[in-house]
VOGU-3710 file (C-alpha; in Angstrom, 3 decimals, decimal comma):
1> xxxxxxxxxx> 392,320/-86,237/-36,981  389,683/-86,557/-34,323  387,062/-85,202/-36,601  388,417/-88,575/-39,364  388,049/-90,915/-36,546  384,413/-90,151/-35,727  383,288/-90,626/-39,281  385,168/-93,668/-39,765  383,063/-95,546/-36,502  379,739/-93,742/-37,760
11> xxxxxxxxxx> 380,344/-95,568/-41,134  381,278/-98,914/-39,427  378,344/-98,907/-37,227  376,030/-98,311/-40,036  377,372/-100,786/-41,927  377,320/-103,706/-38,891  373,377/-102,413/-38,372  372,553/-102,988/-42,107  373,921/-106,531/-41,715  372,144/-107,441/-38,266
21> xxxxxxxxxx> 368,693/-106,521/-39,967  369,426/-108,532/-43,288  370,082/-111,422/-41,445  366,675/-111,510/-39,660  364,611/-114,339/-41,187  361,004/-113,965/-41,491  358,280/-116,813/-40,699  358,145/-119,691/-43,466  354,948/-120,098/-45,007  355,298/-123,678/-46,471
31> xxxxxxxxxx> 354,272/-123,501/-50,576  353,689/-126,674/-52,535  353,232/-130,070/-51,205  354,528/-128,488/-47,361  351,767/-126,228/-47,230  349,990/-125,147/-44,690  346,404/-124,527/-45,139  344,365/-122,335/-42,542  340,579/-121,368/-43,249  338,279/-118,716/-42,402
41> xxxxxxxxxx> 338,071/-118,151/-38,245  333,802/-118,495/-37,687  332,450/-116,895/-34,261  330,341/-119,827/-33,341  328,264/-118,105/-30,174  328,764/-114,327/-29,381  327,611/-113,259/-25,829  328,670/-110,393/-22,774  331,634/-111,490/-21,824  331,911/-115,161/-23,526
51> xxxxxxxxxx> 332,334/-116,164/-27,579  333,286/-119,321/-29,006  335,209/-119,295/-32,259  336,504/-122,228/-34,562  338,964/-122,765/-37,269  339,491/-125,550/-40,143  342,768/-126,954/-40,736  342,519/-128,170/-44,003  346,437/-129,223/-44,308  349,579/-129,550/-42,576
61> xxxxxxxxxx> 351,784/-130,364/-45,355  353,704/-132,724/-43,267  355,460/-129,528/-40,875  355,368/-130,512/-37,378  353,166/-127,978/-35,179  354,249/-127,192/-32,165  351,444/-124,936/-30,935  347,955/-123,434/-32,572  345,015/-121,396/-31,268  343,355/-117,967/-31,506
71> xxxxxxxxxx> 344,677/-114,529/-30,029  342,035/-111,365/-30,445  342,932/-108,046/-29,497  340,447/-104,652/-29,747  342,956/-103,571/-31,822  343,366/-104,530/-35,643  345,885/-107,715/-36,352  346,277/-109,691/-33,280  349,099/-111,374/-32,554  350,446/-114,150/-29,867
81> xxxxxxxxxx> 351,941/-110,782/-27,928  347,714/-109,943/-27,755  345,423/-111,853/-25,704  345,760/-115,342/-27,153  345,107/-119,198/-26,490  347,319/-122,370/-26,533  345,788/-125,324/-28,006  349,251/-127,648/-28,139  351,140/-128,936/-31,231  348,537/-130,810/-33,831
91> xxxxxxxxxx> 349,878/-133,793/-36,072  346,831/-134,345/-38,503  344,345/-131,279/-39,945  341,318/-130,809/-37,795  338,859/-128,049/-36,778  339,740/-126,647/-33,685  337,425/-124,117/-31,216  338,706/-121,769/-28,963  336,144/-120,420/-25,839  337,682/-116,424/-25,337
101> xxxxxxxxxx> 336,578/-115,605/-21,520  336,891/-112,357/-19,914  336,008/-110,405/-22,545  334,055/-107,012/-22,406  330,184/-106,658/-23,402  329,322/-104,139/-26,463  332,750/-104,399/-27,317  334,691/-104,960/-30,659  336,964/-107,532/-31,003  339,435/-108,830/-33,789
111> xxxxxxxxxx> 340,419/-112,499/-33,602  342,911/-114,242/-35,732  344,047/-118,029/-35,737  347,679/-119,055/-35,166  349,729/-122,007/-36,195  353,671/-122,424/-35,164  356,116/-124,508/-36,722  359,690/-124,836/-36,977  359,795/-121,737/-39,504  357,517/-119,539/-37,044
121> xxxxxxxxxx> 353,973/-118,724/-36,186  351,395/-117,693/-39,201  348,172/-116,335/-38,734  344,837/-116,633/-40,734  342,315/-114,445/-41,983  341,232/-111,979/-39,470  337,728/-111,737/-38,082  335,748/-109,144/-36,026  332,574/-109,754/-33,369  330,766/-107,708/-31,441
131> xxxxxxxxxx> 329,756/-108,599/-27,788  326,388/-107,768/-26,286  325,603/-105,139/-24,678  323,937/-105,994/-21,291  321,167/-103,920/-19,588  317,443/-104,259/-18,994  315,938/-107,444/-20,183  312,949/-107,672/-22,878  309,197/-107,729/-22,517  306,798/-108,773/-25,016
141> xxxxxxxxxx> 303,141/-107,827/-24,510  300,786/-110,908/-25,141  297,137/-111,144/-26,161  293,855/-111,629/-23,953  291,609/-114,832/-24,174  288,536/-115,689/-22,226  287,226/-111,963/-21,730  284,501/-111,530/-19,274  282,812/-109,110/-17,330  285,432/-109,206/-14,624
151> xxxxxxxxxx> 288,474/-111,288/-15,546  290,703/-112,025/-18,579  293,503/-114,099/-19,494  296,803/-112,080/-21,123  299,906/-113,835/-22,364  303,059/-112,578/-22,677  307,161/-113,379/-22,644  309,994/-112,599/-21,163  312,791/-113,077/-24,097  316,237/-112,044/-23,632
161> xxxxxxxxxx> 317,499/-111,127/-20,182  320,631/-108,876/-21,597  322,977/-110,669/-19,824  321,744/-110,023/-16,033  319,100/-112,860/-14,669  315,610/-111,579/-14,809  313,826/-112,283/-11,370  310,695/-111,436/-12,043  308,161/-110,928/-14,747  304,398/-110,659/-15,567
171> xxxxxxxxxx> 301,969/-108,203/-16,682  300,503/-104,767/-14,888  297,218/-103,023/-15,996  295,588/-99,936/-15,129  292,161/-98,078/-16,186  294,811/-95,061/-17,610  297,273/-95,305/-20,504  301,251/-96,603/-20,383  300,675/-98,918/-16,352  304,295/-99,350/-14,575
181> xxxxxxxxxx> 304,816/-101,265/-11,691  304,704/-97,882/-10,087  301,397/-96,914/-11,554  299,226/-99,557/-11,946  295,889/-100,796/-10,067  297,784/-104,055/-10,002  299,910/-106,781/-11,438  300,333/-110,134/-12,161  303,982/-111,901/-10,593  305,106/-115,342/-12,717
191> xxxxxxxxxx> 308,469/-116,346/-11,301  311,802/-115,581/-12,567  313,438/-116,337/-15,714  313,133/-116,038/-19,653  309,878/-117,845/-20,804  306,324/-117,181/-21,719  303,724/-117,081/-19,304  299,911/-116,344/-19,235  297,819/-114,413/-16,302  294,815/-114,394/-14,993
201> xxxxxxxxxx> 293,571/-111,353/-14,377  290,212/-110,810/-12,188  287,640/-108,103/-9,913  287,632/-105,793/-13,113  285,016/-103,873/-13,332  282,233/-104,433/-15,844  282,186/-102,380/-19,467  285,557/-100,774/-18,172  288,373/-99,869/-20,481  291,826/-101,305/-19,384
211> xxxxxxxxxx> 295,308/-100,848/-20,469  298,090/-103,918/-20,258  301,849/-104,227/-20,800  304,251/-107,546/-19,589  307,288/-106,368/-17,699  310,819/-107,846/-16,669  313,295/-107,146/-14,215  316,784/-107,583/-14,160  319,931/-105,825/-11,415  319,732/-103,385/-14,601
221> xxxxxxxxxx> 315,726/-102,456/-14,105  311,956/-103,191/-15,611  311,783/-103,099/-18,840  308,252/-102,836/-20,255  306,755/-104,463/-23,275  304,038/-102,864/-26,304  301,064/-101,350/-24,101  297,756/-102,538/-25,375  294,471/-102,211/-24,373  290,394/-104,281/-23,992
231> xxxxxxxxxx> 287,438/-103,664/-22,736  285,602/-105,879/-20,427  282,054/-107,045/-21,267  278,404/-106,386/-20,513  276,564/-108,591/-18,702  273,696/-109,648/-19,852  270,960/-112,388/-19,169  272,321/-115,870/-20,910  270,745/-117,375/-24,179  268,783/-120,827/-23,738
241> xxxxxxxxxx> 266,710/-122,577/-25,886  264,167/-125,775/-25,121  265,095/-128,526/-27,058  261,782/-130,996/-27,654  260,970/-133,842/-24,727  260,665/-137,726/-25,678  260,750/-140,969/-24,151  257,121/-140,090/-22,358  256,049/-142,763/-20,116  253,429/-142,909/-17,610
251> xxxxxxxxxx> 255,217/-140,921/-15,373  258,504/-139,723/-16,994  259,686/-137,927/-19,831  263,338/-137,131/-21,420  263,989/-133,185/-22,046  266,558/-130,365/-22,009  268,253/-127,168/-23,788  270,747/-125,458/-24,954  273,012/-122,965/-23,409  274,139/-120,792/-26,919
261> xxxxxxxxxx> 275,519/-117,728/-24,631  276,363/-117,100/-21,166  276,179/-113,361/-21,298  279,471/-112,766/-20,644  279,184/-114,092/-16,913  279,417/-117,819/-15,699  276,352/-119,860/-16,006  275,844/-121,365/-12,597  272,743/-123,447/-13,118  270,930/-124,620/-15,480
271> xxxxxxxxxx> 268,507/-127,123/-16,334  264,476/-127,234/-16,928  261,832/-126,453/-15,279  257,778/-127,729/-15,710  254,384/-127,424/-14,802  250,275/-128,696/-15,732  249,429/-124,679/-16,042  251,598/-123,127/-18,813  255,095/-120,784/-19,069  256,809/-122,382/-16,080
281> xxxxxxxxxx> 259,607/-120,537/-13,987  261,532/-121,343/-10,951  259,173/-119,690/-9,001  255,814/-120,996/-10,115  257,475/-125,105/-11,125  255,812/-128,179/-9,503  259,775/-128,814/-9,925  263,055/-128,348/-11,524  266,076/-129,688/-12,907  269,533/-129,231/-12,167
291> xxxxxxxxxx> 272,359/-130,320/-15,056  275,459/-128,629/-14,857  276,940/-125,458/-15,553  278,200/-123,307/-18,755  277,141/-122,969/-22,036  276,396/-126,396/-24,669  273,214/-128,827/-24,760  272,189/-130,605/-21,567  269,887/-133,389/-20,898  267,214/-133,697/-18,352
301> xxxxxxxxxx> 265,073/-136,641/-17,090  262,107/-135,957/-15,383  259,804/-138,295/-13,195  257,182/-138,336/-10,889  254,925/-137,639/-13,879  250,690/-137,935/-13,625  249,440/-140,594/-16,169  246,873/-138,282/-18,842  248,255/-134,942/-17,979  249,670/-132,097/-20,414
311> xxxxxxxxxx> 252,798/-131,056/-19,039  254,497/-127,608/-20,103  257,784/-127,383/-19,693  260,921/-124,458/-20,283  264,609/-124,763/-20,291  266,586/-121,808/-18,021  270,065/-120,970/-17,334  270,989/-118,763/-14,424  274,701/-116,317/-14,161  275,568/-113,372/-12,158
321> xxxxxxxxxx> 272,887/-111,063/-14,236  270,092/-113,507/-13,301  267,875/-116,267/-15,111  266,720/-116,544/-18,279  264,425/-118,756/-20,193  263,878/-120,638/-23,270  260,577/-120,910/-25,572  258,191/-123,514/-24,119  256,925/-126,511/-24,819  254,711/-129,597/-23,809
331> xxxxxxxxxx> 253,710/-133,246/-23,931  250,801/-135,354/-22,685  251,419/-138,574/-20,638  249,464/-141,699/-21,669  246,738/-142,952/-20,286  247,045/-145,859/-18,164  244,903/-148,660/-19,392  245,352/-151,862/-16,484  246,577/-154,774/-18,028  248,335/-153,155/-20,938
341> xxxxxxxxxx> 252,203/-152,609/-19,779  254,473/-148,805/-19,045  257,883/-148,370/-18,773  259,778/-146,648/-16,108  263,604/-145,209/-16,471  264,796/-145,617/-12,635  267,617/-143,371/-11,567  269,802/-144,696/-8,454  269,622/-142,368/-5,935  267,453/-142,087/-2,574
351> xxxxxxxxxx> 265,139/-144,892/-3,875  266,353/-147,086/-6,499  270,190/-148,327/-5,825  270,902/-148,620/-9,048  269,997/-147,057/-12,613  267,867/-149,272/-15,246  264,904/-149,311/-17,284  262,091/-152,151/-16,644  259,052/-152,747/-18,396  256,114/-153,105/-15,484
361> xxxxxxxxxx> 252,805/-155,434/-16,777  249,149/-154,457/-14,855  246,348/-156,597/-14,002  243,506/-155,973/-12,683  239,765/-158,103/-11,493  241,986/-159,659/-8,518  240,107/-161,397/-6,429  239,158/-159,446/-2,952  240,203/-156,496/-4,221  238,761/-156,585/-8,171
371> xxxxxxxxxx> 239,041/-152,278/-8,564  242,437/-152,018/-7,888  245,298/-152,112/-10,352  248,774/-154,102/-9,412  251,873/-154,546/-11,363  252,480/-158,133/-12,316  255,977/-157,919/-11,076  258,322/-156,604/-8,059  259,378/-153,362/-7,973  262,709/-152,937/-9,302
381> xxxxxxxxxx> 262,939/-156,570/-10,745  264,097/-156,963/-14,392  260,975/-159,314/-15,084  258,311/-161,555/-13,993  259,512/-164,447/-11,732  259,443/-167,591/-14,317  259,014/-169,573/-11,056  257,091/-169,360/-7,433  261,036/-170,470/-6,155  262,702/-167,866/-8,605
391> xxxxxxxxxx> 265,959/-167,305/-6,482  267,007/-165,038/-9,366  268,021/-161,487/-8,051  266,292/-160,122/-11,365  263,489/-161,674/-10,650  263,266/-160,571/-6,923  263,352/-156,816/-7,446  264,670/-154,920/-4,353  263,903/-154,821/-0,856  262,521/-152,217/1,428
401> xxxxxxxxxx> 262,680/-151,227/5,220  259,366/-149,977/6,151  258,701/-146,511/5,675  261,562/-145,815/4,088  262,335/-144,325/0,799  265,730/-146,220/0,007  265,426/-149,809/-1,711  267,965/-152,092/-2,063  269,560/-154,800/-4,397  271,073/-157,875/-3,538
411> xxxxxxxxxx> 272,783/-160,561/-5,877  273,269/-162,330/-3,305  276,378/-161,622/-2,314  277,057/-157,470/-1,988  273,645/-155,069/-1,054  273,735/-151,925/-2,870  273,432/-149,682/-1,498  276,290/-151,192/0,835  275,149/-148,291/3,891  275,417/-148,647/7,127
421> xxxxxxxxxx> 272,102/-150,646/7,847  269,472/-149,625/10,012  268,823/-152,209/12,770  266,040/-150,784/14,762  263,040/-148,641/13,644  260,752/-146,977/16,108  257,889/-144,501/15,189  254,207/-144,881/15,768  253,355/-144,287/11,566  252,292/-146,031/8,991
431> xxxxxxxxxx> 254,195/-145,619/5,443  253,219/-142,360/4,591  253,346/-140,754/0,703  256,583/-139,206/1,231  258,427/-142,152/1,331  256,366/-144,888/-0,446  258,722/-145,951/-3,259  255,466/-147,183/-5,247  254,613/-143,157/-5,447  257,692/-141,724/-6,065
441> xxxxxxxxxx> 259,397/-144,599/-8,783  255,940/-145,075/-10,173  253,975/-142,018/-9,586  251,168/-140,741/-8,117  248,346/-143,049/-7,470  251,091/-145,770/-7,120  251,132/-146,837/-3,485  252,675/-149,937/-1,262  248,683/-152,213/-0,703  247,284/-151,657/2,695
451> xxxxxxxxxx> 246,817/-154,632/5,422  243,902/-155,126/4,556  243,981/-155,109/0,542  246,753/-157,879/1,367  244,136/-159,514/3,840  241,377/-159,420/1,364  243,226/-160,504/-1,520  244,618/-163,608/0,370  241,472/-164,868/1,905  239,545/-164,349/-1,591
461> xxxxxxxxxx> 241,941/-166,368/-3,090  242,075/-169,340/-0,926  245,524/-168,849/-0,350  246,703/-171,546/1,898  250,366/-171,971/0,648  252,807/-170,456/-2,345  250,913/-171,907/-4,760  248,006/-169,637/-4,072  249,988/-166,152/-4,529  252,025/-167,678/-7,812
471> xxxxxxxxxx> 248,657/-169,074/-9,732  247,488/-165,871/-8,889  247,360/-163,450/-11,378  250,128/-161,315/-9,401  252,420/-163,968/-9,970  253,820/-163,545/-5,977  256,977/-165,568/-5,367  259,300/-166,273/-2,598  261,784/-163,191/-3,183  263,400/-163,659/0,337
481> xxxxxxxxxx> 263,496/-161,116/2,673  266,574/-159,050/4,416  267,704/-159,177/8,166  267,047/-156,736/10,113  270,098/-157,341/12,099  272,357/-156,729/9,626  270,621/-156,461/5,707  272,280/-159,871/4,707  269,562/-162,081/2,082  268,037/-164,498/3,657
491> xxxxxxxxxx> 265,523/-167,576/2,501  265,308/-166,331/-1,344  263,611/-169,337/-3,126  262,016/-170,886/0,073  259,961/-167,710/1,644  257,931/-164,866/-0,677  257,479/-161,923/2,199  255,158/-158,473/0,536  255,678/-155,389/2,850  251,963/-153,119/3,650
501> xxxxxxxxxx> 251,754/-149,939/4,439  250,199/-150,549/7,868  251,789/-150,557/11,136  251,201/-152,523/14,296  253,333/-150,855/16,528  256,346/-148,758/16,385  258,618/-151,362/16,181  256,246/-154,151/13,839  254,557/-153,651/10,567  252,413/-156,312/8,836
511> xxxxxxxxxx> 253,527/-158,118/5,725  252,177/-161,097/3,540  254,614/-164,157/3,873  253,777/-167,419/2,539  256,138/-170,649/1,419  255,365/-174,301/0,573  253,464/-174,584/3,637  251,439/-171,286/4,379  250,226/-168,178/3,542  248,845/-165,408/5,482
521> xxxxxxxxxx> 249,519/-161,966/6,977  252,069/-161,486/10,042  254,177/-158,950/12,319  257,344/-158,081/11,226  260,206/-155,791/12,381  260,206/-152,761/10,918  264,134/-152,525/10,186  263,401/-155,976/7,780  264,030/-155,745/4,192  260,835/-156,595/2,241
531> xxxxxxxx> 260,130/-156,734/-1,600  256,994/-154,560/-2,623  254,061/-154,974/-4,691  252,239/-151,697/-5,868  248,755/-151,052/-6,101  246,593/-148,374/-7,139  243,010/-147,215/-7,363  241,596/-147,721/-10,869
//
């Protein structure tokens, strides 16, 4: 009996089991018109510990949503029990993107999307992604540029940082194979972060074999990119040529050269040098330019030339190794013939104020002094004065303190030079070579007349007023002179005032000043600013 009674509540229990479980419903997948339509899930960025994914909802099929999102699991077919998001309930189809945080780095993971409705939750298509695996960042080894004797230029990158900042990065080099930051003869440091970077490497030694790699650090350690390997140059005297000279005047002449190679050094100088004796140098030069530095073509003016004299003349370049030359060559200035016209390229500098080109007429057979040879016009003036009261300032030329080399233009409102002026002189000289801007703008022979050239010429010619010096065949006018007080113009039209190179006293030199009423030599302060007429022996 008890034995009957235990097999009759086995069977019933079975029985009430097998109907619990057929009564379990399983999610409703909507077919037909109510279907719900889930695409593929994409993994839109991948990183260590971060991805974003995304889903398209193409349809609804009208079935209210009550929640959506993505769960992912390392384990195959995630579900909302797994790790999962909660997006809310959706009324229209959509894309929708889901950031999964926390995750772990070189680690697979399996993601699936999720909709609920009122039948249940349904999943789409599964996916799988991969997270990085952090460590050491990467290093890529660059190229060099600008290779010298002693210094080079090598780029390189720092490109992926494997998930840990990278705080610094640059290149190391060494004379011996495979340079660490441990075993190097130095390195290069260019600031944190991913990014390409170029370094400037110098104080190699010359001919030398070096070895290079870029490096990055990270918390995880260096990494080290490709090594690779140069040589540093020989130095070697640079390569200049002599290009041909032109624009020959009485005293000037246009040159110059041609730097093709600068020896793997750093040309420091170059520029030409000349002489009246043949192969000129630095050393044996009656001068030299001085234009620029580095390689390329370079122009050179040169003044302060002889009239008739053969002139030889060599371009050099100087770097670390020493100088070098170029082929020679030469050119004869003209003869000087007085009362046939030269040009003369002034440069502003210690003597002329400003740069320009003028065109000087000679004459000669001037009464009291008939051997000498004067220019027709003042020096530094555009032209000839068209009248004895020209109060043009190209007319007037510039103005001189004596025995001093710097002139200076006034249009009559700014001097140029604007300087601090020079009220006082005091010297017991007259003007002497060295600074008589006749000699150095003009050239040798050139030369400021002497009190008594300016003497004879004035009391040959009768001169008893302006009109004396301006019928003359020096065509003198009233230029105007400048204070000495302070260098303003003063009387330009009115009073002509011509500096000599003869002294009274330290304080007075004499000059030729004449105006409607007078003409004759006087005193002057030295610290004045006088035009000048040259004069030379002929």
């Amino acid at each position: 009996m008890h034995a009957t009674m235990k097999k009759i509540v086995v069977i019933l229990f079975t029985v009430i089991f097998t109907l619990l479980i057929s009564c379990k419903k399983d999610p409703e997948t909507p077919a037909g018109g109510n279907k719900i339509l889930i695409g593929a899930t994409m993994s839109d960025t991948v990183s260590y510990i971060f991805a974003k994914v995304s889903t398209q909802l193409s349809g609804i099929g009208g079935n209210q949503i009550t929640q959506h999102g993505h769960c992912w699991s390392t384990e195959s077919s995630p579900d909302i029990e797994d790790s999962h998001n909660s997006l809310g309930g959706i009324s229209t189809p959509g894309k929708f993107t889901s950031d999964l945080s926390g995750l772990s780095d070189n680690t697979k993971y399996f993601i699936r999307s999720y909709v609920t409705g009122q039948g249940g939750t349904i999943y789409g298509i599964q996916n799988e992604i991969i997270t990085l695996k952090r460590g050491k960042p990467i290093a890529n080894t660059g190229v060099t540029s600008d290779l010298t004797t002693s210094s080079v230029k090598i780029s390189g990158s720092a490109t992926f940082d494997s998930g840990f900042t990278i705080t610094q990065k640059g290149i190391c080099w060494d004379t011996l194979p495979n340079p660490t930051l441990l075993k190097s003869i130095g390195h290069s440091e260019e600031g944190a972060g991913i990014g390409s970077f170029i370094s400037s490497v110098a104080n190699l030694i010359e001919n030398k074999h070096y070895y290079y790699c870029a490096y990055a650090i990270n918390e995880k350690g260096t990494a080290y990119g490709a090594g690779l390997s140069f040589q540093t140059g020989i130095l070697t005297l640079p390569a200049v040529t002599t290009s041909p000279c032109s624009n020959v005047t009485l005293t000037s002449a246009t040159c110059g050269g041609n730097v093709t190679n600068a020896g793997n050094g750093a040309v420091s100088a170059r520029g030409v040098c000349w002489n009246t004796t043949g192969n000129p140098t630095l050393a044996n030069s009656l001068d030299h330019t001085t234009n620029g530095t580095g390689t390329g073509e370079f122009t050179s003016s040169i003044n302060g030339l002889n009239k008739g004299t053969t002139y030889f003349v060599t371009a050099y370049a100087t770097n670390e190794k020493g100088t070098t030359y170029g082929d020679q060559v030469s050119f004869t200035t003209p003869v000087l013939t007085c009362g046939s016209s030269f040009t003369i390229n002034h440069v502003a500098g210690a003597v002329a104020p400003v740069t320009k080109s003028v065109t000087y007429g000679t004459i000669t057979n001037i009464p009291g002094e008939p051997l000498k040879c004067w220019i027709t016009s003042n020096l530094g003036a555009d032209h000839q004065a068209i009248s004895v009261g020209d109060a043009t300032e190209a007319s007037a030329g510039w103005y001189w303190q004596f025995n001093r080399k710097q002139g200076y233009k006034h249009d009559g409102t700014t001097r140029t030079p604007n300087t601090t002026w020079i009220t006082s002189i005091s010297e017991t000289s007259d003007w002497i070579t060295a600074n008589d801007p006749c000699t150095i703008e003009l050239g040798a022979g050139w030369r400021i007349p002497t009190n008594t050239e300016w003497t004879n010429v004035d009391a040959s010619g009768g001169w008893v007023d302006w009109n004396g010096p301006w019928n003359s065949g020096l065509k003198l006018h009233a230029a105007g002179y400048l204070s000495y007080s302070d260098g303003s113009l003063n009387l330009r039209g009115p009073n002509g005032l011509y500096w000599s190179s003869s002294q009274i006293d330290a304080t007075n030199g004499w000059y030729l000043s004449f105006s409607s009423g007078f003409s004759n030599m006087y005193p002057g302060n030295k610290a004045t600013g006088i035009s000048a007429r040259c004069v030379r022996d002929y």
